[in-house]
PDB file as gemmi writes it, atoms N, CA and C in Angstrom:
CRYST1    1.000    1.000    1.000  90.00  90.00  90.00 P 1                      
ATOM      1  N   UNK A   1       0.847  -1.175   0.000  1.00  0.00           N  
ATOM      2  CA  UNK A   1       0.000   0.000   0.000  1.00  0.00           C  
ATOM      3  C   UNK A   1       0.896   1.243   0.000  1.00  0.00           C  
ATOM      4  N   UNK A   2       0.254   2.344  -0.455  1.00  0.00           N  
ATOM      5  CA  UNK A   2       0.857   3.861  -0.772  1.00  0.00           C  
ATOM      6  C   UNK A   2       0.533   3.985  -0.524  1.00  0.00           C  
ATOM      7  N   UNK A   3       1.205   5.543   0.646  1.00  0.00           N  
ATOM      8  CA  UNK A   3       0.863   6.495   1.282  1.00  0.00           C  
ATOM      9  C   UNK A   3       1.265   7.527   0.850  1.00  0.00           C  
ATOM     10  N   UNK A   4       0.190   8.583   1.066  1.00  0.00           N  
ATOM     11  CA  UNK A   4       0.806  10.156   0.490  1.00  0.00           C  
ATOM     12  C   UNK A   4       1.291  10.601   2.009  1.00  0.00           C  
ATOM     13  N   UNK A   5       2.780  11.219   1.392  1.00  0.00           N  
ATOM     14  CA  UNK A   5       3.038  12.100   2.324  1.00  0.00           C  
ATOM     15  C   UNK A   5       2.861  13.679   2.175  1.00  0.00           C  
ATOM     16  N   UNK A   6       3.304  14.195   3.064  1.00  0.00           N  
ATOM     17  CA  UNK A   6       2.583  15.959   3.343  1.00  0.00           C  
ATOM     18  C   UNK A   6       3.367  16.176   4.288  1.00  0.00           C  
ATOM     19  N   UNK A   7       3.954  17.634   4.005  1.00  0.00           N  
ATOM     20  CA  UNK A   7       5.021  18.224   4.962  1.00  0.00           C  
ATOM     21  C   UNK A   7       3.659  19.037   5.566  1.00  0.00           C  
ATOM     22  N   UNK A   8       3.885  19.401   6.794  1.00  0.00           N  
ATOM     23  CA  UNK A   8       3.255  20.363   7.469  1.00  0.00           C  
ATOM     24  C   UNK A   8       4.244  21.478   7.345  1.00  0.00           C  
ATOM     25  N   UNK A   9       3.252  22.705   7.389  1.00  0.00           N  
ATOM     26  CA  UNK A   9       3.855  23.988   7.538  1.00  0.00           C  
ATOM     27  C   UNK A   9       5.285  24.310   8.282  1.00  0.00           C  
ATOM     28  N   UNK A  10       5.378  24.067   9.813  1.00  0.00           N  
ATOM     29  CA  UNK A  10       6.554  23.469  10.241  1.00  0.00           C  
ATOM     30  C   UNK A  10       7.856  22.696  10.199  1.00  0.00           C  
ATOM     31  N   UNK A  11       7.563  21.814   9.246  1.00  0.00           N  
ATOM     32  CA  UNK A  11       8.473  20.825   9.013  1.00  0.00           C  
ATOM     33  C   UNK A  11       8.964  21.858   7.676  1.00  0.00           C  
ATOM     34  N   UNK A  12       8.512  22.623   7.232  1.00  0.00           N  
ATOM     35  CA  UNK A  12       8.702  22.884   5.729  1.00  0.00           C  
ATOM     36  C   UNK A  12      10.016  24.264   6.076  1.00  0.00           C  
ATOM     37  N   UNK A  13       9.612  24.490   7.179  1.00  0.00           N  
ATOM     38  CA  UNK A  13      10.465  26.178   7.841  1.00  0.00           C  
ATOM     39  C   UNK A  13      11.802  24.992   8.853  1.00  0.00           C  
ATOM     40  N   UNK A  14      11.215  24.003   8.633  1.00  0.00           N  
ATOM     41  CA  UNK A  14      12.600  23.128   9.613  1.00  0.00           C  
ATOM     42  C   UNK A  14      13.773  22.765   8.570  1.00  0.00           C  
ATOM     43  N   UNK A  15      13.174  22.576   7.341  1.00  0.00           N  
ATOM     44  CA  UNK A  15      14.098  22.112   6.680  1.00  0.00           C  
ATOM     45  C   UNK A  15      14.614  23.237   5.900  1.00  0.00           C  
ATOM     46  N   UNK A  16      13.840  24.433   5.929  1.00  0.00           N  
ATOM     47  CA  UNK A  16      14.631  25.471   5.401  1.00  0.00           C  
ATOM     48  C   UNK A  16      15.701  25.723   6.083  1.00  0.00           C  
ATOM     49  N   UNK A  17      14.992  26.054   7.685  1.00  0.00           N  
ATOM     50  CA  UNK A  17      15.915  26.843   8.403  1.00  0.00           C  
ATOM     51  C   UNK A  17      17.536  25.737   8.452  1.00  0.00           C  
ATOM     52  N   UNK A  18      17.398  24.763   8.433  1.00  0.00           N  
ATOM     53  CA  UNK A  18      18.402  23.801   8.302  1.00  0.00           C  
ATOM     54  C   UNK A  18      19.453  23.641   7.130  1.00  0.00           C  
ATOM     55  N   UNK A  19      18.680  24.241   5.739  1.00  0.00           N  
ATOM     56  CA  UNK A  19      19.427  24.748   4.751  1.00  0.00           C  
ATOM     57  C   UNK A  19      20.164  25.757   4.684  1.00  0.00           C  
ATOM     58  N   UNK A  20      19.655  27.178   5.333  1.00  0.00           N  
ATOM     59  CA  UNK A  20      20.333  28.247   5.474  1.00  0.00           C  
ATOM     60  C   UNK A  20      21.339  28.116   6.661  1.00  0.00           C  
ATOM     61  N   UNK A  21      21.230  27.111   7.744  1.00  0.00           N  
ATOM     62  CA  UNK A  21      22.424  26.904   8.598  1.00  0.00           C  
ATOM     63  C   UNK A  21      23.585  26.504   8.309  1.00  0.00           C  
ATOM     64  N   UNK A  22      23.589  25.028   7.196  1.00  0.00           N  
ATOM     65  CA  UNK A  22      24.409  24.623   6.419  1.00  0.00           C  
ATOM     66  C   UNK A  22      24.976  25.161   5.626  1.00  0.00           C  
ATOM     67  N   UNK A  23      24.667  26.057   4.512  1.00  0.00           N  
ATOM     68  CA  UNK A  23      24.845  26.866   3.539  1.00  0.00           C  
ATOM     69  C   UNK A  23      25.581  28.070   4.488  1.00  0.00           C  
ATOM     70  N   UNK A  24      25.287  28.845   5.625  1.00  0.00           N  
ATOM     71  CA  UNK A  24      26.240  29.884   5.694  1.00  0.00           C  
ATOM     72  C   UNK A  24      26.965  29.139   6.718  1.00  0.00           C  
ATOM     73  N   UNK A  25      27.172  28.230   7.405  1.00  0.00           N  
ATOM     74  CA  UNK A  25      28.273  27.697   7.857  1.00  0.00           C  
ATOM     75  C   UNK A  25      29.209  26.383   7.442  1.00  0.00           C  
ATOM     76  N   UNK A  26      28.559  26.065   6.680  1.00  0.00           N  
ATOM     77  CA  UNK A  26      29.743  25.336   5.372  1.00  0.00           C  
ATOM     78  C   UNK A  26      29.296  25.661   4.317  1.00  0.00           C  
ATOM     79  N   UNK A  27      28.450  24.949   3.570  1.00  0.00           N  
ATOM     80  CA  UNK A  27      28.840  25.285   1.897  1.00  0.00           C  
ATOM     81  C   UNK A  27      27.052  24.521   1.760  1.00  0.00           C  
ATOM     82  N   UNK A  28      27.166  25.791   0.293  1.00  0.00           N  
ATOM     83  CA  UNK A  28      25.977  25.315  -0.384  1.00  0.00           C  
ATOM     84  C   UNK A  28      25.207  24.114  -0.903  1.00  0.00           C  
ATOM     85  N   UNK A  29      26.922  23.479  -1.278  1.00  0.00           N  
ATOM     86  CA  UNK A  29      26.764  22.372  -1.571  1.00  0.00           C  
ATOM     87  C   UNK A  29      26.105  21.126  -1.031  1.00  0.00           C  
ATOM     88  N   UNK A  30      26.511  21.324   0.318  1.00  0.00           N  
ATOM     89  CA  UNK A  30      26.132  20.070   1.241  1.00  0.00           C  
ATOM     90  C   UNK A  30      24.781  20.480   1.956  1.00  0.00           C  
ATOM     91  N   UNK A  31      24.884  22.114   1.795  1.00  0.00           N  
ATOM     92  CA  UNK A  31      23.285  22.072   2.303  1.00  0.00           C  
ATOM     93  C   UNK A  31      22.362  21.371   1.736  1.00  0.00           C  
ATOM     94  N   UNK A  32      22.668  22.002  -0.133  1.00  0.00           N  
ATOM     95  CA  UNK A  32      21.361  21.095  -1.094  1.00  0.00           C  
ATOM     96  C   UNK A  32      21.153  19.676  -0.760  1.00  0.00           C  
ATOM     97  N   UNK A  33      22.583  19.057  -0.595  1.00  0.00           N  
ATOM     98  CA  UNK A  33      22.981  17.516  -0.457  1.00  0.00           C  
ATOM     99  C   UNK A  33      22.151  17.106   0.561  1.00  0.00           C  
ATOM    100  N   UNK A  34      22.166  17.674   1.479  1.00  0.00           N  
ATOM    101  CA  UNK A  34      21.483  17.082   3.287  1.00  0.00           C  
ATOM    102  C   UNK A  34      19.895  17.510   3.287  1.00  0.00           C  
ATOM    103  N   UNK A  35      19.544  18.837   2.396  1.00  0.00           N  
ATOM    104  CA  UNK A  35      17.735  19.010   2.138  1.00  0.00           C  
ATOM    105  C   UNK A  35      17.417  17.854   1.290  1.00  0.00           C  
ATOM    106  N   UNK A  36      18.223  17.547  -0.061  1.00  0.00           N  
ATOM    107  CA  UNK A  36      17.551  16.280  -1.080  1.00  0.00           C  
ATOM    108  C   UNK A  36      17.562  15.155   0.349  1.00  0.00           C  
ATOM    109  N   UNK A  37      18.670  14.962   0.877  1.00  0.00           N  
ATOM    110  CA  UNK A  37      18.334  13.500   2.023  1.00  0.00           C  
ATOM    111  C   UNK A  37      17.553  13.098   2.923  1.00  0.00           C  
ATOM    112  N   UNK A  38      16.955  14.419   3.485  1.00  0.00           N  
ATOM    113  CA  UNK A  38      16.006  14.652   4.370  1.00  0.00           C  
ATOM    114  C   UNK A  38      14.907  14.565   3.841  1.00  0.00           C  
ATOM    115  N   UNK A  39      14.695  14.999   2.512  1.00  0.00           N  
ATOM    116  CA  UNK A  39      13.176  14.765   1.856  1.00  0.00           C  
ATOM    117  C   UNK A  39      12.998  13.661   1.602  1.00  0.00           C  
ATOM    118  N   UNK A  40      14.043  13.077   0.815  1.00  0.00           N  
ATOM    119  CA  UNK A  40      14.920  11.552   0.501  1.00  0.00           C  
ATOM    120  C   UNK A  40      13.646  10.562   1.624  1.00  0.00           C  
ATOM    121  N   UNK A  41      14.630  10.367   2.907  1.00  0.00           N  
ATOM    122  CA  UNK A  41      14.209   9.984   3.720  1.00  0.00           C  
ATOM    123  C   UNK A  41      12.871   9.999   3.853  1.00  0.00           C  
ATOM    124  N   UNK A  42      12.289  11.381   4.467  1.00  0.00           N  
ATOM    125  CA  UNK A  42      10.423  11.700   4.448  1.00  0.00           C  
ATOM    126  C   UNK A  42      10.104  11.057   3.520  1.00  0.00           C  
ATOM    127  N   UNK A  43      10.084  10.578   2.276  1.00  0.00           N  
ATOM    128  CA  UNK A  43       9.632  10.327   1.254  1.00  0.00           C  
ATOM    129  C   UNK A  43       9.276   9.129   0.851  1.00  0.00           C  
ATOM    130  N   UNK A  44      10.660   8.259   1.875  1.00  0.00           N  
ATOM    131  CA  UNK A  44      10.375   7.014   1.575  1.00  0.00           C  
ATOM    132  C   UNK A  44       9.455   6.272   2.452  1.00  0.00           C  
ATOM    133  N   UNK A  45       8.894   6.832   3.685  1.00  0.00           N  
ATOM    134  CA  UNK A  45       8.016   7.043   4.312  1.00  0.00           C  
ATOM    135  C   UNK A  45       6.124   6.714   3.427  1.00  0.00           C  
ATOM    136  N   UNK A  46       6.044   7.129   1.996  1.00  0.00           N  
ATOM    137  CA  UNK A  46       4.892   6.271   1.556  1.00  0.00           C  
ATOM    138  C   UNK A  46       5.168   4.783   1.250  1.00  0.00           C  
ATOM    139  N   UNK A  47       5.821   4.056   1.462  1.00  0.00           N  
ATOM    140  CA  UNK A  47       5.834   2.449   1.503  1.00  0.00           C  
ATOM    141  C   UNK A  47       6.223   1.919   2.482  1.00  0.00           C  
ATOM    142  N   UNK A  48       6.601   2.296   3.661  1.00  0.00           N  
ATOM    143  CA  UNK A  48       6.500   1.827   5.138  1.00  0.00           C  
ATOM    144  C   UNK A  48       6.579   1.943   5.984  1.00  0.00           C  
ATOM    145  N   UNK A  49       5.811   3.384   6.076  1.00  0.00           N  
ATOM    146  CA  UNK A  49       5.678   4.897   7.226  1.00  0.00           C  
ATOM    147  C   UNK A  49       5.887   4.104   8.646  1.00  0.00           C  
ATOM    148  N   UNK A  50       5.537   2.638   9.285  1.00  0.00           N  
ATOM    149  CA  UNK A  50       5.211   1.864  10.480  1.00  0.00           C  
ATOM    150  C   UNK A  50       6.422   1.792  11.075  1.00  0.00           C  
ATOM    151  N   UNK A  51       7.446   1.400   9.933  1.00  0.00           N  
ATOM    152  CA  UNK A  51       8.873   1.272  10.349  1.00  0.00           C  
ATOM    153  C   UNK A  51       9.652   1.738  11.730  1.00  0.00           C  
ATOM    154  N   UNK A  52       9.150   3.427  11.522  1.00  0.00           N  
ATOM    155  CA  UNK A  52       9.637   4.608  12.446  1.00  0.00           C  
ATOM    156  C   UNK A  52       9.486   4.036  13.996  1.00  0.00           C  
ATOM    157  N   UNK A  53      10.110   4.050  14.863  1.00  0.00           N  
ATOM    158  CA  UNK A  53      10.100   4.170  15.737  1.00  0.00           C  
ATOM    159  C   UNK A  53       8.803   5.191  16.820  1.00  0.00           C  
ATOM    160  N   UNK A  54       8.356   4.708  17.495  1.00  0.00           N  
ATOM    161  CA  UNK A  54       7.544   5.618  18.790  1.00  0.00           C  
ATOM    162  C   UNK A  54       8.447   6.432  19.066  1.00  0.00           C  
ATOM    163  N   UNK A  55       7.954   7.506  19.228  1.00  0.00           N  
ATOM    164  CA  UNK A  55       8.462   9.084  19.762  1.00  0.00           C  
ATOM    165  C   UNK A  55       9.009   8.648  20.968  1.00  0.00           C  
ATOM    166  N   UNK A  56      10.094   8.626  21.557  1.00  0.00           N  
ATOM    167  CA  UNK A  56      10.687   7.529  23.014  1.00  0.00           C  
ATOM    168  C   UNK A  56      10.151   8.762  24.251  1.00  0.00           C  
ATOM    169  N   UNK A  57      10.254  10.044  23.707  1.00  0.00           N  
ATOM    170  CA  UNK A  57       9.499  11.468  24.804  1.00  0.00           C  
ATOM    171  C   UNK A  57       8.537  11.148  25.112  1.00  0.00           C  
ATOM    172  N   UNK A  58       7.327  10.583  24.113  1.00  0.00           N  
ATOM    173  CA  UNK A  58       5.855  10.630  24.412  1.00  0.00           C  
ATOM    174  C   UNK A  58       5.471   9.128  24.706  1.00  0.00           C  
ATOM    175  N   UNK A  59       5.819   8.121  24.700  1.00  0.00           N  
ATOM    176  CA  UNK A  59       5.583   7.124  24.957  1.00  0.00           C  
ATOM    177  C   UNK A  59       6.020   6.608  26.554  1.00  0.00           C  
ATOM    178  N   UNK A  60       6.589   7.536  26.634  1.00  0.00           N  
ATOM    179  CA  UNK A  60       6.180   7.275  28.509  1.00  0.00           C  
ATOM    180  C   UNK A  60       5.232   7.721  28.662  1.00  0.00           C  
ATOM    181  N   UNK A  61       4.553   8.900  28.135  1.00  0.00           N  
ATOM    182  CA  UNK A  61       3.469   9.339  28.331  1.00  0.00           C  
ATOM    183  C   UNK A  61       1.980   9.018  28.347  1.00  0.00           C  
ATOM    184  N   UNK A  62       2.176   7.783  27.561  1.00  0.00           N  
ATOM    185  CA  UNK A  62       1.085   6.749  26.881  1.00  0.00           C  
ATOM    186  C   UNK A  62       0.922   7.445  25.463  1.00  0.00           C  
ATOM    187  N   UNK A  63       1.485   7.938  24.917  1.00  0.00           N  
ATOM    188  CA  UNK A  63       1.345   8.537  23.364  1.00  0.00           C  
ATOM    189  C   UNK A  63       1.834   7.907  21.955  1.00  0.00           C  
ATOM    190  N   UNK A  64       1.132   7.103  21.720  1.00  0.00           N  
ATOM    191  CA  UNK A  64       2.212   6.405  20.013  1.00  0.00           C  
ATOM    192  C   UNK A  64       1.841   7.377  18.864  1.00  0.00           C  
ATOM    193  N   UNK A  65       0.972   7.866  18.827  1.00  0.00           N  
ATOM    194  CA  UNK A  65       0.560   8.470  17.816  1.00  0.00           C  
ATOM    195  C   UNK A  65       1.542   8.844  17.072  1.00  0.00           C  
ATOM    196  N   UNK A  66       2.732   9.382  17.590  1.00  0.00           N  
ATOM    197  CA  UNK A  66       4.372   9.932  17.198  1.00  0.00           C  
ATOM    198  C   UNK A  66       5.034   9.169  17.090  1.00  0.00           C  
ATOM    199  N   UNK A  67       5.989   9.135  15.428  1.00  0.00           N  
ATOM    200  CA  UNK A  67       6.589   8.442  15.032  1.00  0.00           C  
ATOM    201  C   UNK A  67       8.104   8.900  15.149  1.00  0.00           C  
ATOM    202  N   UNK A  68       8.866   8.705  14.605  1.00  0.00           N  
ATOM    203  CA  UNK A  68      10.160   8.878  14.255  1.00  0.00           C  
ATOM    204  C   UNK A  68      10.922   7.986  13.488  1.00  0.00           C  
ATOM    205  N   UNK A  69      11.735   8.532  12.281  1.00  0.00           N  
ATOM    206  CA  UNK A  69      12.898   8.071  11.761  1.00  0.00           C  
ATOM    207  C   UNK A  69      13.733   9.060  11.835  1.00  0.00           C  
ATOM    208  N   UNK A  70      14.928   8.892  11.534  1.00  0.00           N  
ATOM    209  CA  UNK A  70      16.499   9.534  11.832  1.00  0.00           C  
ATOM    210  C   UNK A  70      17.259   9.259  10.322  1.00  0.00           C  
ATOM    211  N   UNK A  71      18.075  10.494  10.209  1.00  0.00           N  
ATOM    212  CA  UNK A  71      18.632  10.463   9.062  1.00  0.00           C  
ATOM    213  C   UNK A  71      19.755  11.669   9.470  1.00  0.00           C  
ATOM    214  N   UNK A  72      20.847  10.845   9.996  1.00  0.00           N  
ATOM    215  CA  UNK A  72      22.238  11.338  10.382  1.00  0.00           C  
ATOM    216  C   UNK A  72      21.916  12.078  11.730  1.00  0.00           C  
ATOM    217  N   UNK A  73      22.168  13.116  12.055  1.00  0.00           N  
ATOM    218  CA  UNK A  73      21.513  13.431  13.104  1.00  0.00           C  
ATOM    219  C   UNK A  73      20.262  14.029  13.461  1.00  0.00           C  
ATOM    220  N   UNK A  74      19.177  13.866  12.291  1.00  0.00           N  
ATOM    221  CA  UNK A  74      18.278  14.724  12.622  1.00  0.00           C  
ATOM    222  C   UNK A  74      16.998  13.897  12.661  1.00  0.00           C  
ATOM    223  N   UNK A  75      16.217  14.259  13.574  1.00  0.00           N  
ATOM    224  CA  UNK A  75      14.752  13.362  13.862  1.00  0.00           C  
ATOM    225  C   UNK A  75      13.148  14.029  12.632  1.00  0.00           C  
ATOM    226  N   UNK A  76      13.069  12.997  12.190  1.00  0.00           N  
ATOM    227  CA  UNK A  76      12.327  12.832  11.482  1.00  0.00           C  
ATOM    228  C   UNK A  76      10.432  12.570  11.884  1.00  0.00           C  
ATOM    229  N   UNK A  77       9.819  13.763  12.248  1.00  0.00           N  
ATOM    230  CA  UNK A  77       8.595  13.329  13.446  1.00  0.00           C  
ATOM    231  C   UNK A  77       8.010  13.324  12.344  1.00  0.00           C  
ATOM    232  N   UNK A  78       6.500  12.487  12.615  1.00  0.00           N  
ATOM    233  CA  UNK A  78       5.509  12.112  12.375  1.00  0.00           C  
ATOM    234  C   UNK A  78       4.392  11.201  12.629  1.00  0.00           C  
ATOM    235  N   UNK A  79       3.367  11.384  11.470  1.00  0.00           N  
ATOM    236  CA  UNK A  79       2.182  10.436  12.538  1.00  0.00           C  
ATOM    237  C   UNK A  79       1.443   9.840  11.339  1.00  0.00           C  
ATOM    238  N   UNK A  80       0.917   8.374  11.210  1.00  0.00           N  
ATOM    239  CA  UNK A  80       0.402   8.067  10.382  1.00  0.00           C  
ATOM    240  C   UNK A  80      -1.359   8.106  10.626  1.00  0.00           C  
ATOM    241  N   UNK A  81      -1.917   8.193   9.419  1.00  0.00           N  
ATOM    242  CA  UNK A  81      -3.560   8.338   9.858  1.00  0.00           C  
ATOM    243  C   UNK A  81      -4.485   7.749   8.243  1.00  0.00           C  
ATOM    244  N   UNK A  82      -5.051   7.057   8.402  1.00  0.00           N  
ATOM    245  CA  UNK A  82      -5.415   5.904   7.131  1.00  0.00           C  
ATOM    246  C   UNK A  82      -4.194   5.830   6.190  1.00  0.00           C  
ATOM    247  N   UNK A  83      -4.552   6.935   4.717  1.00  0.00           N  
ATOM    248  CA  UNK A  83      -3.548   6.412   4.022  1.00  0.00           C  
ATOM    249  C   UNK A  83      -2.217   7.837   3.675  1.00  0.00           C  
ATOM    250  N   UNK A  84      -2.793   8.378   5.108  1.00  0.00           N  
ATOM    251  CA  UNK A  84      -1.541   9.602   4.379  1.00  0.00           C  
ATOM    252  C   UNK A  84      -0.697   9.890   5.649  1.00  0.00           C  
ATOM    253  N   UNK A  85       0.707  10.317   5.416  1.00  0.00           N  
ATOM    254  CA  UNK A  85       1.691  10.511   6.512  1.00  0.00           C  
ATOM    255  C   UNK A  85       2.022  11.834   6.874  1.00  0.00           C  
ATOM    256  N   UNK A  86       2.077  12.583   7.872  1.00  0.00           N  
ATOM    257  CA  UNK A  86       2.135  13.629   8.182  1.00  0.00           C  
ATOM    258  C   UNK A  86       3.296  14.250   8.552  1.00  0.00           C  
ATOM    259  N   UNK A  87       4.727  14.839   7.716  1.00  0.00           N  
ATOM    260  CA  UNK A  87       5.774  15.524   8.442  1.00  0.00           C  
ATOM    261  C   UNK A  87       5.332  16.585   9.738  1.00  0.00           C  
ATOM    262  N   UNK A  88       5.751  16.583  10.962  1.00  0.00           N  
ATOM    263  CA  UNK A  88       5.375  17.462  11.723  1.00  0.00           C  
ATOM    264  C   UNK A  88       6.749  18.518  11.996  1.00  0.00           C  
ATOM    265  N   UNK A  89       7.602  18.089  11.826  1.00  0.00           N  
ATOM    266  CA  UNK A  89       8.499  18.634  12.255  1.00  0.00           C  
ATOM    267  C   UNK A  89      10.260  17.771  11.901  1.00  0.00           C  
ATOM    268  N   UNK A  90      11.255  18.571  11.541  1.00  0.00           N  
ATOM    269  CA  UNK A  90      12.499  18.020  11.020  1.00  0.00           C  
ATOM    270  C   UNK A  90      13.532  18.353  11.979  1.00  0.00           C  
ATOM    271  N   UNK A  91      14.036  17.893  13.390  1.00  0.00           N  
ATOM    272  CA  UNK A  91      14.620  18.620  14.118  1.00  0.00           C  
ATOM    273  C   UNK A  91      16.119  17.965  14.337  1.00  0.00           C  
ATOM    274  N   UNK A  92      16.738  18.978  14.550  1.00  0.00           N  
ATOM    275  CA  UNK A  92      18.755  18.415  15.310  1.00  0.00           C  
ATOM    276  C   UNK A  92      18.567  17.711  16.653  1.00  0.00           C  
ATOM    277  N   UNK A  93      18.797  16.275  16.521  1.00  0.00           N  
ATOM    278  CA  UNK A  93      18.334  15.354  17.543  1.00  0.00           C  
ATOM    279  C   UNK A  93      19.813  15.500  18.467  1.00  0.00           C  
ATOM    280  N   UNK A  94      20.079  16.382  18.304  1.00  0.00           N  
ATOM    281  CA  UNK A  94      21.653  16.651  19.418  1.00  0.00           C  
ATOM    282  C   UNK A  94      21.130  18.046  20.238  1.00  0.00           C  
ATOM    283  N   UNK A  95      20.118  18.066  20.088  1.00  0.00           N  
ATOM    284  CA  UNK A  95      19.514  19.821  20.861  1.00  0.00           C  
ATOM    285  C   UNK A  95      18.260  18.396  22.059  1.00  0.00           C  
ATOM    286  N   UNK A  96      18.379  19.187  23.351  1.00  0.00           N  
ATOM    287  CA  UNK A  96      17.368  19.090  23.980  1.00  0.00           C  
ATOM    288  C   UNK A  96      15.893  19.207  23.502  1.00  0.00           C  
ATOM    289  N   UNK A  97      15.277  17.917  23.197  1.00  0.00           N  
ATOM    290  CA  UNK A  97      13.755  17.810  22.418  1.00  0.00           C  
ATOM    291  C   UNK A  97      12.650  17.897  23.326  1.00  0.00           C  
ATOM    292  N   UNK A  98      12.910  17.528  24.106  1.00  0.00           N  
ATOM    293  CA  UNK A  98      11.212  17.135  25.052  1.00  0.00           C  
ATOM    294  C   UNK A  98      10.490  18.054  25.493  1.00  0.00           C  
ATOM    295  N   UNK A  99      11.172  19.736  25.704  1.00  0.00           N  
ATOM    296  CA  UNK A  99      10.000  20.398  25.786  1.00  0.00           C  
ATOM    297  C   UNK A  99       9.546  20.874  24.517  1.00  0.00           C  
ATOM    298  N   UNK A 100      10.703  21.199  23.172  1.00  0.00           N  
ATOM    299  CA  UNK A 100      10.384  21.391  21.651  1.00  0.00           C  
ATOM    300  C   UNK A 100       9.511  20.589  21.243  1.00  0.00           C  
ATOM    301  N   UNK A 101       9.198  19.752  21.731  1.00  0.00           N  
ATOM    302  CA  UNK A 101       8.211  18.444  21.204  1.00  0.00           C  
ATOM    303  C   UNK A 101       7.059  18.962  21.896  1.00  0.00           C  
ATOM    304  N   UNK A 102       6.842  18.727  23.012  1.00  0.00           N  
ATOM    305  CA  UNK A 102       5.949  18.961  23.805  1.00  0.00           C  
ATOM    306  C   UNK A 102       4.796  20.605  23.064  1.00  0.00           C  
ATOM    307  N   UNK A 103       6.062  21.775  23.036  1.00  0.00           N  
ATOM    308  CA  UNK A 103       5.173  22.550  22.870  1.00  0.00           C  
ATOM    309  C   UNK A 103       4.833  22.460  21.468  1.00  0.00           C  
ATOM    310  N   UNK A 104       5.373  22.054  20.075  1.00  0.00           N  
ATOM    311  CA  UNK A 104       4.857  22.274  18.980  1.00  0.00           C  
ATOM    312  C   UNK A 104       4.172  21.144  18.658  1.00  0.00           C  
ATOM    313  N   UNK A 105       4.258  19.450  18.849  1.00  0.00           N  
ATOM    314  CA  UNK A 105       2.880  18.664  18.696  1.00  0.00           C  
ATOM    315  C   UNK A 105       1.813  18.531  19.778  1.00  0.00           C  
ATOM    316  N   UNK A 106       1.728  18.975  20.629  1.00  0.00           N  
ATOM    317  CA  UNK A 106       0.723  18.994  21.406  1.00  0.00           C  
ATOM    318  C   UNK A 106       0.087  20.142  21.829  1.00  0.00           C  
ATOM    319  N   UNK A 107       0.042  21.506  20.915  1.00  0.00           N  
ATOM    320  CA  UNK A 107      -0.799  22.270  20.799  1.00  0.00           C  
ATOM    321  C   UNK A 107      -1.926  22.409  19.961  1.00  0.00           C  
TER     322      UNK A 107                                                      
END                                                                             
């Protein structure tokens, strides 16, 4: 089965802002390189979105709804719902997450 995926608004300013970090502190090059991988990744997400891991923050919480995959260091959130997958957010899994999580999927 196929799934459509869909960046949310958020995820879409995560992976920018992640381009313009790369790009003025190394090179253009590897920014483009690391945005194609990251979409890369999200993408491959319509043939076996399940894969991802439980959000390990919210699942103490009793929460699966939150997924995760990883692609070098960066966390890959989301949530599956019939047949379409939801980017919520693209974040640097080396930064303190659990209240960043907290306040932008659970508002």
């Amino acid at each position: 089965m196929t799934y459509q995926v869909n960046f949310r608004d958020d995820a879409e300013k995560d992976l920018l802002s992640i381009y313009r970090y790369i790009a003025t502190t190394d090179s253009l090059p590897k920014a483009e390189k690391l945005l194609l991988q990251l979409k890369r990744s999200s993408l491959s997400l319509e043939n076996s979105p399940l894969r991802g891991r439980i959000l390990p923050e919210f699942q103490s919480l009793g929460n699966s709804h939150y997924r995760e995959i990883i692609y070098k260091a960066y966390r890959i959130i989301y949530t599956v719902q019939d047949k379409n997958v939801e980017i919520f957010c693209v974040l640097d899994g080396r930064r303190e997450l659990q209240y960043l999580l907290q306040q932008r999927l659970l508002r």
